[in-house]
Backbone as JSON Lines, residues from 0, in Angstrom:
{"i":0,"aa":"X","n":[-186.35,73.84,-64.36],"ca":[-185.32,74.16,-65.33],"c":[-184.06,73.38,-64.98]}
{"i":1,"aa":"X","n":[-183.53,72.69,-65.81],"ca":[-182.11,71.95,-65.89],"c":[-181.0,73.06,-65.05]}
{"i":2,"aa":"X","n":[-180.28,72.14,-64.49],"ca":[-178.88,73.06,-64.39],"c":[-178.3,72.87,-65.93]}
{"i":3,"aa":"X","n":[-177.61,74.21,-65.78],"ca":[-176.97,74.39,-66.68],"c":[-177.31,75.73,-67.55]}
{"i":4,"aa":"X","n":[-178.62,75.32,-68.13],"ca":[-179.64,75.6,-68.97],"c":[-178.76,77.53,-69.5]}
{"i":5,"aa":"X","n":[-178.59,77.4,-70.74],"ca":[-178.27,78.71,-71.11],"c":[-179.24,80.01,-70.9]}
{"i":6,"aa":"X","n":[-178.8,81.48,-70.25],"ca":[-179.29,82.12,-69.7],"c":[-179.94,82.7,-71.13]}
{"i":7,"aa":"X","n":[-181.44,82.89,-71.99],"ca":[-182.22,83.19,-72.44],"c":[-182.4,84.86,-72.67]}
{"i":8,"aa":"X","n":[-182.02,84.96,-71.66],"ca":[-182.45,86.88,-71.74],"c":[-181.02,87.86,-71.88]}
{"i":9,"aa":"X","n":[-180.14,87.37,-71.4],"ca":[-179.1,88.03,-71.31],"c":[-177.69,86.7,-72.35]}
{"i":10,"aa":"X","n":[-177.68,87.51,-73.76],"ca":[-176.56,86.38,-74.89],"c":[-175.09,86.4,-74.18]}
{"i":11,"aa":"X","n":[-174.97,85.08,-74.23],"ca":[-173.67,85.35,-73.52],"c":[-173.27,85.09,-71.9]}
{"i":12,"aa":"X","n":[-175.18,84.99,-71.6],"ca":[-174.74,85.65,-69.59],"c":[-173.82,84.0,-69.04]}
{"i":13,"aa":"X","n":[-173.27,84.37,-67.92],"ca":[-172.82,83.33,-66.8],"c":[-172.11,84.42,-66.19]}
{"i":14,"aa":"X","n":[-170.99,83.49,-65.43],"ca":[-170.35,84.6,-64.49],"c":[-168.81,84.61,-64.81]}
{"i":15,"aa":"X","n":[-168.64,86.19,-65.2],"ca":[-167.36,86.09,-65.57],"c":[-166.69,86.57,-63.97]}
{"i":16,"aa":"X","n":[-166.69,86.91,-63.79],"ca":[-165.79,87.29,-61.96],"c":[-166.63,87.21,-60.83]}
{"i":17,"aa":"X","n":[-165.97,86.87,-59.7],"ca":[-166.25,86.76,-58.45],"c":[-165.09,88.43,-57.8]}
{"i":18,"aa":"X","n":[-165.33,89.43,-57.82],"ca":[-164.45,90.36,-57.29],"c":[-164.4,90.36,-55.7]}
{"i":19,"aa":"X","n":[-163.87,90.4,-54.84],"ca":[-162.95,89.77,-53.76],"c":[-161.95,91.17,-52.98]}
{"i":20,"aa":"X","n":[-162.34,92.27,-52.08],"ca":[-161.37,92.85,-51.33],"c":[-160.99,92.14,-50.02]}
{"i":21,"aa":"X","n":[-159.6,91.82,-50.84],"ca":[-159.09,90.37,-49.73],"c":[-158.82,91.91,-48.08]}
{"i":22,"aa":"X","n":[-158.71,90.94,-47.73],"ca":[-158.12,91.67,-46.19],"c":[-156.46,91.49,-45.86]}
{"i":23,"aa":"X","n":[-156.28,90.06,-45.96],"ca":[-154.69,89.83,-46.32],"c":[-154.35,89.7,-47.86]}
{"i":24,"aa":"X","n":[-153.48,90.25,-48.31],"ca":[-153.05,90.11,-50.29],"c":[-152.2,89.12,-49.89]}
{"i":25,"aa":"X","n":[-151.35,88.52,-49.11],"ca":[-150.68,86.96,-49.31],"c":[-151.32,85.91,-49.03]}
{"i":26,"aa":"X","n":[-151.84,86.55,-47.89],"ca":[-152.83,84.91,-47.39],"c":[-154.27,84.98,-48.8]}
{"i":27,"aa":"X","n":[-154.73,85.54,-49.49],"ca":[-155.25,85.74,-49.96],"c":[-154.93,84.87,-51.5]}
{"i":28,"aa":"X","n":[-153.57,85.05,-52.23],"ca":[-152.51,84.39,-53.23],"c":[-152.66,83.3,-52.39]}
{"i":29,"aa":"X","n":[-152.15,82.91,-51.86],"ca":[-151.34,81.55,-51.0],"c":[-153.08,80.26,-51.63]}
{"i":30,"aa":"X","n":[-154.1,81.03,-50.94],"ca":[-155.05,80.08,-51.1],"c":[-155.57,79.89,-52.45]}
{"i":31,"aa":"X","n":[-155.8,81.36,-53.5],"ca":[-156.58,80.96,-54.41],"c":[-155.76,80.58,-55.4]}
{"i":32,"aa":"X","n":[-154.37,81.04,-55.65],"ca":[-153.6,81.21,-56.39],"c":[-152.53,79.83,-56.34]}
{"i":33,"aa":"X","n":[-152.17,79.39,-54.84],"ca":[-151.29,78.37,-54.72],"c":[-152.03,76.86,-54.21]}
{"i":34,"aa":"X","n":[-153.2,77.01,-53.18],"ca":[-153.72,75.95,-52.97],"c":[-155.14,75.55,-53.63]}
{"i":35,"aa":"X","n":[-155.86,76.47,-54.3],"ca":[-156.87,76.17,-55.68],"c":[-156.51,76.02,-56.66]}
{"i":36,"aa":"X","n":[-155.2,76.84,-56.83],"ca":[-154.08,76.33,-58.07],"c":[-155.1,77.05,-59.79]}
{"i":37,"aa":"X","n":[-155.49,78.48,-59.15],"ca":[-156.1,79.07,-59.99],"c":[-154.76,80.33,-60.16]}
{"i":38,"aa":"X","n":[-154.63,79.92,-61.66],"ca":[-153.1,80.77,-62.15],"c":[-153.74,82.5,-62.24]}
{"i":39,"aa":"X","n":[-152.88,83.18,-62.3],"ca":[-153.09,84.45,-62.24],"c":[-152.74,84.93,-63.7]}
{"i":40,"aa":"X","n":[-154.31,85.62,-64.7],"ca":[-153.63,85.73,-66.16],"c":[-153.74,87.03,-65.95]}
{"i":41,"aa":"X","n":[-154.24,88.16,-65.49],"ca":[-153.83,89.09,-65.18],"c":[-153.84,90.07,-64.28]}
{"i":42,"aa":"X","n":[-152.46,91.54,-64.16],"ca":[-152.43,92.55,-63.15],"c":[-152.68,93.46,-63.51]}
{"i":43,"aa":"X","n":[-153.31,94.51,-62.9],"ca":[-154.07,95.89,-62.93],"c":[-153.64,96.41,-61.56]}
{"i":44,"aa":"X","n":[-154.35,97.94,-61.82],"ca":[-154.28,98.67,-60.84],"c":[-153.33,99.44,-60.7]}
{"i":45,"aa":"X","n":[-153.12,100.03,-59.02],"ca":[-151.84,100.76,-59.27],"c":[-150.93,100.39,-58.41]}
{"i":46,"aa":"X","n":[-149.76,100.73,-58.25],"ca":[-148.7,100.65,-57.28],"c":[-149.22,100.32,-55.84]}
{"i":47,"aa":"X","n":[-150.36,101.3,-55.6],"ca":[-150.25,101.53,-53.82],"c":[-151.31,100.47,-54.07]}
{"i":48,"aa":"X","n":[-151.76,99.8,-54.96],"ca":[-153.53,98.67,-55.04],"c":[-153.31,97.77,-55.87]}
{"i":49,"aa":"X","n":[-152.63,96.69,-55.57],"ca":[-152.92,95.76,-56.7],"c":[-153.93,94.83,-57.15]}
{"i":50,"aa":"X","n":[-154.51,94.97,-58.5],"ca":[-155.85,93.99,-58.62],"c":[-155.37,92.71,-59.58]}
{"i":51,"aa":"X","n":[-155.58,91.49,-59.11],"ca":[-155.25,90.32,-60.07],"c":[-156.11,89.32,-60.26]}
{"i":52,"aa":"X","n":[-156.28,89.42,-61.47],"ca":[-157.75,88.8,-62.23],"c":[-156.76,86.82,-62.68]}
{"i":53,"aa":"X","n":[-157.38,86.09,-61.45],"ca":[-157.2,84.63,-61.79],"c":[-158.01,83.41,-62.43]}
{"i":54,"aa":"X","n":[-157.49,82.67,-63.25],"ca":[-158.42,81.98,-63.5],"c":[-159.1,80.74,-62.87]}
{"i":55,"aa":"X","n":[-160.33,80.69,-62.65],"ca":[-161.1,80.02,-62.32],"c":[-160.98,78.49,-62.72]}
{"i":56,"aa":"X","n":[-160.88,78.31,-63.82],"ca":[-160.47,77.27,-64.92],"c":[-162.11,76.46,-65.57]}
{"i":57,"aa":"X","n":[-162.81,77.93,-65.7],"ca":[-163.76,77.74,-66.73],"c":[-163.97,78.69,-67.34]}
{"i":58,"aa":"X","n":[-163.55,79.19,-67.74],"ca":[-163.42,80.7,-68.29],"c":[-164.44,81.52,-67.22]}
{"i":59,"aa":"X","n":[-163.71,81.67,-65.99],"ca":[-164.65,82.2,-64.76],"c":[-163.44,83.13,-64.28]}
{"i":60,"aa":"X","n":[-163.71,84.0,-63.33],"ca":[-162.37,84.76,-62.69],"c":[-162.82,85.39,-61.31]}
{"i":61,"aa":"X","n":[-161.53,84.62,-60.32],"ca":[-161.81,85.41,-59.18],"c":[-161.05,86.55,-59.22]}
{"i":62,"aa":"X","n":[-161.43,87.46,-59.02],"ca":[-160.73,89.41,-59.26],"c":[-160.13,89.66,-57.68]}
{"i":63,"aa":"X","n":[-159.19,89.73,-57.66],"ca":[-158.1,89.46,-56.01],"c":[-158.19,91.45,-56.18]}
{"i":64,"aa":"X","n":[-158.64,91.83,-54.82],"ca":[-157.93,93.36,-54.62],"c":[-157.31,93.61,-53.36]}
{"i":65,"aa":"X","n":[-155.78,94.25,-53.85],"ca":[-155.21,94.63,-52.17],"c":[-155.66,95.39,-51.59]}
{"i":66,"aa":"X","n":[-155.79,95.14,-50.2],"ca":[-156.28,95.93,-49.3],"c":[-155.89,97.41,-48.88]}
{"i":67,"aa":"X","n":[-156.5,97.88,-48.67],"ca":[-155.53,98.89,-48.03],"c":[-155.74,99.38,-46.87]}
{"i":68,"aa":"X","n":[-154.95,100.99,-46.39],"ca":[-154.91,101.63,-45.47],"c":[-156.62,100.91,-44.31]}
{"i":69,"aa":"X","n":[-157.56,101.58,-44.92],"ca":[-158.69,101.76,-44.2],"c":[-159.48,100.15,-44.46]}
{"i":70,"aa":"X","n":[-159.35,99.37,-45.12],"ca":[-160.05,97.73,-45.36],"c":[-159.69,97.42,-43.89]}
{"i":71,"aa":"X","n":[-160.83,96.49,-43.48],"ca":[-161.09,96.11,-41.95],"c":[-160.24,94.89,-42.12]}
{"i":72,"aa":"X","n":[-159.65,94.79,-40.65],"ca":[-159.4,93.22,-40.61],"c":[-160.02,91.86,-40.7]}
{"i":73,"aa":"X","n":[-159.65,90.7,-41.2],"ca":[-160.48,89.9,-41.21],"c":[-161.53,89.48,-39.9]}
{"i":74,"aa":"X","n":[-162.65,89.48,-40.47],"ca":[-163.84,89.01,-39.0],"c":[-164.42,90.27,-38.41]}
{"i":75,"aa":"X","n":[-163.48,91.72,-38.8],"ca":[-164.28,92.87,-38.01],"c":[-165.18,93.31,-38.64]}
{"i":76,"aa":"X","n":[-165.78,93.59,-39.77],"ca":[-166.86,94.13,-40.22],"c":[-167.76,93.54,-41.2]}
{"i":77,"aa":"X","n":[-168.12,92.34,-40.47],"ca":[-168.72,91.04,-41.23],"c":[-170.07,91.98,-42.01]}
{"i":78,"aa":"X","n":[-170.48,93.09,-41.75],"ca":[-171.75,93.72,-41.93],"c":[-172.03,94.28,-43.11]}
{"i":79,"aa":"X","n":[-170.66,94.8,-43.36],"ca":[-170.49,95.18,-44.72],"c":[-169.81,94.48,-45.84]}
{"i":80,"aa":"X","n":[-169.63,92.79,-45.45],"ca":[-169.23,92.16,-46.59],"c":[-170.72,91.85,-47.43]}
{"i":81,"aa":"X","n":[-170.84,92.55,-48.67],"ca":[-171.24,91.72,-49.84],"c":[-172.18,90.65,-49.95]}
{"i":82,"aa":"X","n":[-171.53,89.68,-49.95],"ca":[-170.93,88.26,-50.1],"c":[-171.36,87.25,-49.33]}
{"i":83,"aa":"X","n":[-172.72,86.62,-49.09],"ca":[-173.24,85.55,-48.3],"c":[-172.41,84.64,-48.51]}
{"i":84,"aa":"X","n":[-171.76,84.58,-49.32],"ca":[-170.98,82.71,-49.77],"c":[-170.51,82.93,-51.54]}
{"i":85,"aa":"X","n":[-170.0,82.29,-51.65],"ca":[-169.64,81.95,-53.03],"c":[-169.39,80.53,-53.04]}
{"i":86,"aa":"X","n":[-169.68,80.05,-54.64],"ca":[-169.42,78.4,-54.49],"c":[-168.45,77.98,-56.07]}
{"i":87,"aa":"X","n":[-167.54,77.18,-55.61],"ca":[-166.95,76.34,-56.91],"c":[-167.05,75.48,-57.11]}
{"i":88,"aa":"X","n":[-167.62,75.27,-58.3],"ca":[-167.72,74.46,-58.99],"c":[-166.89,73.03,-58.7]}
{"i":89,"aa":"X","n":[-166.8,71.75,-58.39],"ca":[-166.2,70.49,-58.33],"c":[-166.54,69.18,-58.45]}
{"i":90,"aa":"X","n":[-165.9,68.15,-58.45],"ca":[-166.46,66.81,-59.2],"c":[-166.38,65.9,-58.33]}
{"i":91,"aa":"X","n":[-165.17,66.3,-57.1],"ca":[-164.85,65.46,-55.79],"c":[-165.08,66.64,-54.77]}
{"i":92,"aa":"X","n":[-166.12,67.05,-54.1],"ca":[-166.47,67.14,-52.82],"c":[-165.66,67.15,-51.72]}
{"i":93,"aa":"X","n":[-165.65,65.96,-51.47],"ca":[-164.87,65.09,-50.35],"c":[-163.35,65.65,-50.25]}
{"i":94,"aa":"X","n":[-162.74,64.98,-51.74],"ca":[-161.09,65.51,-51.79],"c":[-160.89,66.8,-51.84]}
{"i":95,"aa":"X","n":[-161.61,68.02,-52.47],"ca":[-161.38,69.23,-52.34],"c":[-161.4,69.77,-51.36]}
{"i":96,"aa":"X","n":[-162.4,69.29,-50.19],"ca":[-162.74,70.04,-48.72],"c":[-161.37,69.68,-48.02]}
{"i":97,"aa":"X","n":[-161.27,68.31,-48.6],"ca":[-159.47,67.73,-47.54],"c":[-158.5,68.39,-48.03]}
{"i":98,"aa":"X","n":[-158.31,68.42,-49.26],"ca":[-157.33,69.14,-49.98],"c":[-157.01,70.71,-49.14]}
{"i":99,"aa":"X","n":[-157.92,71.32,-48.73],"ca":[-158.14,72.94,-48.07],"c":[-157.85,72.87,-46.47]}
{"i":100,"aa":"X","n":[-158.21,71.39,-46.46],"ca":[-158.11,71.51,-44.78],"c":[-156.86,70.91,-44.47]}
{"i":101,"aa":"X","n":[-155.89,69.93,-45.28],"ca":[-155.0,70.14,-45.12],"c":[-153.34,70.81,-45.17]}
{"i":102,"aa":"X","n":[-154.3,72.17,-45.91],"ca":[-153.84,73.48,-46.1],"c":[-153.88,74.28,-45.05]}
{"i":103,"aa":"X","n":[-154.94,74.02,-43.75],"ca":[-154.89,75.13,-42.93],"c":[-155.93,75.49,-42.51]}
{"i":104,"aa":"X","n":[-157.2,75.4,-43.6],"ca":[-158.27,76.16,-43.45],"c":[-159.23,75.54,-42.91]}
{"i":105,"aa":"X","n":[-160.08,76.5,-41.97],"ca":[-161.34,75.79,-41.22],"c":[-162.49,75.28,-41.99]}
{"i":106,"aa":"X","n":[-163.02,73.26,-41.52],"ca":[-163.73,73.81,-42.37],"c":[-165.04,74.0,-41.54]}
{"i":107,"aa":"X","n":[-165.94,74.58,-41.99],"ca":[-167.33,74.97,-41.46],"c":[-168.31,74.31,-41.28]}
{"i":108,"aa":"X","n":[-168.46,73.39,-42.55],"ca":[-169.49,72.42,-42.83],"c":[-168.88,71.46,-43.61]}
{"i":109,"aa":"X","n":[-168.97,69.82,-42.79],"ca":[-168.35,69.12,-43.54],"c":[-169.43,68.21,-44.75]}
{"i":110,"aa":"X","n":[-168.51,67.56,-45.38],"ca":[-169.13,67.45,-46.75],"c":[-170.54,66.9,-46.54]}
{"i":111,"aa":"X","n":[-171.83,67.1,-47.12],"ca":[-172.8,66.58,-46.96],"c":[-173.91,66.81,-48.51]}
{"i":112,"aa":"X","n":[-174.71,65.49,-48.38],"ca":[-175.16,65.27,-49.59],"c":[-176.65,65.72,-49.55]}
{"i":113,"aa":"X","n":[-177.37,66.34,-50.61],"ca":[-178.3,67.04,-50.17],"c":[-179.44,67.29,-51.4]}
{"i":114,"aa":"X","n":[-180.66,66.95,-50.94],"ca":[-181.48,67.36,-52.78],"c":[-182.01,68.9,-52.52]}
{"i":115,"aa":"X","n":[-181.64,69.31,-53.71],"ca":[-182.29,70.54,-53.81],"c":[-182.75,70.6,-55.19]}
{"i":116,"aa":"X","n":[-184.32,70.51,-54.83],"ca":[-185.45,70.6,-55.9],"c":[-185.34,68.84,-56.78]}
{"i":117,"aa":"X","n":[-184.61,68.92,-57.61],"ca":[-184.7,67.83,-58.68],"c":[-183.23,67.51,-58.85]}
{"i":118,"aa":"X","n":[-182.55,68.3,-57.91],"ca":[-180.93,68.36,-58.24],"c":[-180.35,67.44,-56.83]}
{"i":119,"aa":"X","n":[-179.18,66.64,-56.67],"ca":[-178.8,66.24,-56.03],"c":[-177.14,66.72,-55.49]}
{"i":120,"aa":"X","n":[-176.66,67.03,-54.91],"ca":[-175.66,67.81,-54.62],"c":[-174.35,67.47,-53.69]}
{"i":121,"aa":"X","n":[-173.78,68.03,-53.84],"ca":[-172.7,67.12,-52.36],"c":[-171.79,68.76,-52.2]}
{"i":122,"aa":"X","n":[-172.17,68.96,-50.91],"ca":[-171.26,70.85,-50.2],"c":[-171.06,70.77,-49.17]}
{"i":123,"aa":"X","n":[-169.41,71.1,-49.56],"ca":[-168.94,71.7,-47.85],"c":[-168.53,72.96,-47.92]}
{"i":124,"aa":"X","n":[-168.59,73.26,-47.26],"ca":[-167.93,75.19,-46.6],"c":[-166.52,75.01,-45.66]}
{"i":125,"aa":"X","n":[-166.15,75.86,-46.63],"ca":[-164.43,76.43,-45.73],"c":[-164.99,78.36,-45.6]}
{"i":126,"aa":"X","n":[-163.96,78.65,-44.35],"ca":[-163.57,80.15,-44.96],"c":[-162.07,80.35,-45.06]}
{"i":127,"aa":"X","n":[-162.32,81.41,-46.22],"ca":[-161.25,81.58,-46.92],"c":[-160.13,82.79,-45.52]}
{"i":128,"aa":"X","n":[-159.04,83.41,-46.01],"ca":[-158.28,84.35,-45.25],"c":[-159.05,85.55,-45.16]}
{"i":129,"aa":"X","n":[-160.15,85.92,-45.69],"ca":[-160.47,87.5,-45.94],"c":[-161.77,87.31,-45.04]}
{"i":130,"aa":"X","n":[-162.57,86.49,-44.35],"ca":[-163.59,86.13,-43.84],"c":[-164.56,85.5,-44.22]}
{"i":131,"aa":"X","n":[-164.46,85.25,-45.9],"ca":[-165.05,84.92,-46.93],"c":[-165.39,83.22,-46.75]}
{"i":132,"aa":"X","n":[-167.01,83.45,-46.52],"ca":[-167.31,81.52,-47.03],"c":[-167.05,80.66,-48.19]}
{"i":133,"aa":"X","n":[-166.54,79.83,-48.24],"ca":[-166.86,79.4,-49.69],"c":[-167.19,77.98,-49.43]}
{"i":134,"aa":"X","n":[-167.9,77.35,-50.83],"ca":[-168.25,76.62,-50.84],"c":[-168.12,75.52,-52.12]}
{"i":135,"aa":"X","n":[-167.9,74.08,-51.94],"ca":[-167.45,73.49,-52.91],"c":[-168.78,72.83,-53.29]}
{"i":136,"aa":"X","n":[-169.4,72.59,-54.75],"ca":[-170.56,72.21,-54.99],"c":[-170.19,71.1,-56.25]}
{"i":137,"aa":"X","n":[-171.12,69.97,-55.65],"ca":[-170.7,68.88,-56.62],"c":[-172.01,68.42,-57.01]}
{"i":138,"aa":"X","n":[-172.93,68.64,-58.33],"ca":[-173.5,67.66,-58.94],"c":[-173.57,66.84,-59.22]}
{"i":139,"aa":"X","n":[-174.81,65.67,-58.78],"ca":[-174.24,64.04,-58.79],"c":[-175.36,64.0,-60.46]}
């Protein structure tokens, strides 16, 4: 099956959010919001929890939630994250992984080119502030 290929069973399907209980709420903004440069279209929640739904810039959304009282610090309770990885979408590989790393962030795996199945690919891995992998994925 093609990438891409429209999801058949479910009208409509792809992915509208990636939801996200950051561990830090600034370091958390700082990266997706100021150095992915994914704008924030909207706030929810309440006073003591703020949730902010950003855009992805494909009609995609990462869903930011503040942490609170009892949320573990980053790296302590890797057991109960979710979340093997998440990946975004990109066209430069290379410049996005630099772009992050000369932001700060570790990266994990540097850029490397790779076939998977019939598809040809180019991914590196950063983690984000919350303990969170991510990963930049480029279709050649």
């Amino acid at each position: 099956m093609p990438l891409g290929t429209a999801n058949q069973v479910i009208a409509g399907g792809g992915c509208h959010h990636i939801a996200l209980q950051t561990r830090d709420w600034e370091a958390s903004l700082k990266l997706y919001r100021d150095v992915l440069g994914m704008p924030v279209s909207a706030q929810f929640g309440t006073p003591e929890r703020r949730v902010w739904l950003l855009d992805m810039g494909d009609g995609s959304f990462m869903e930011l939630f503040e942490p609170t009282a009892d949320t573990p610090a980053p790296g302590t309770d890797a057991a109960n994250d979710p979340i093997f990885h998440f990946a975004l979408a990109t066209s430069d590989t290379k410049a996005s992984i630099e772009h992050v790393r000369s932001a700060g962030y570790e990266v994990t795996v540097e850029p490397k080119t790779v076939e998977l199945g019939d598809m040809t690919v180019t991914i590196a891995f950063f983690n984000g502030p919350s303990g969170e992998s991510i990963e930049f994925f480029q279709v050649h």
